[in-house]
N, C-alpha and C positions, 0 to 999 in steps of 0.2 A: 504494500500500500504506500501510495505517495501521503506526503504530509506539507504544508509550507505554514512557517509561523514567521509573524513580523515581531521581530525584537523591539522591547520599549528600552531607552536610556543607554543606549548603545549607538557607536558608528554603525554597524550592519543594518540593512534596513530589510532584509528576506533570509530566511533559513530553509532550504526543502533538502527532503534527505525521503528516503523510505525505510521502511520496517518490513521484513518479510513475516512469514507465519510466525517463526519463533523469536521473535521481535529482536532478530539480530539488524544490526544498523547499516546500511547501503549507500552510497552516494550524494554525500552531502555536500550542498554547496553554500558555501554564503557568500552573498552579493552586498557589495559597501565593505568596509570594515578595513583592517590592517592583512591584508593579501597574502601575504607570505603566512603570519603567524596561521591563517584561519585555514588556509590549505593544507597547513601542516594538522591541526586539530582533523580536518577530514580526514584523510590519509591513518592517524591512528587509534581514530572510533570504527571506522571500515571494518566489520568483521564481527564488532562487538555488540553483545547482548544491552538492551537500552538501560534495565534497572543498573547494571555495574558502570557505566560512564556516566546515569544519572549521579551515583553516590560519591564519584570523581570529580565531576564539576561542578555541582551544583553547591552554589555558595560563595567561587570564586569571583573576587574585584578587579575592578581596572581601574588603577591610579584611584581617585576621591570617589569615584563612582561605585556606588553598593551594588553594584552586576557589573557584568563581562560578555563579552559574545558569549563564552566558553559556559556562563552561568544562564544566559537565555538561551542556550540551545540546548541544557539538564529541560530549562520549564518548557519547550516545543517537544520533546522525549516525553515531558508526564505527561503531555497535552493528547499527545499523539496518541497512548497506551490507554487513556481515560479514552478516546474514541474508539481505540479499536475493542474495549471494552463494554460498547455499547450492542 
């Protein structure tokens, strides 16, 4: 399943990534943001289960700001699991 979440208080302004059946993580991209760093985060969630890089990233800062790419793309992972939940 495809997923796209709009990050709040962040450079990024889109996240789409998909989840297969066993909600291992695929293809993520983000558009906007610091390029280099954000490519490299795709590259090593690729492969991984959502709840273990939820518990990885989520909570992480950028500089004064209380989230991060790396922290909005843990909340578009819960976001996506609460739908496929549905």
């Amino acid at each position: 399943m495809e997923f796209n979440y709009t990050p709040e208080g962040v450079c990024s302004r889109r996240i789409s990534f998909e989840l297969d059946d066993n909600n291992i993580i695929h293809n993520v991209v983000f558009i906007g943001g610091c390029n280099g760093n954000l490519k490299a985060i795709s590259k090593l969630v690729e492969g991984h289960e959502a709840n273990e890089i939820i518990n990885i990233l989520s909570g992480n800062i950028c500089g004064a700001r209380k989230t991060s790419c790396a922290d909005q793309f843990s909340k578009a992972l819960k976001q996506a699991l609460e739908k496929k939940a549905l």
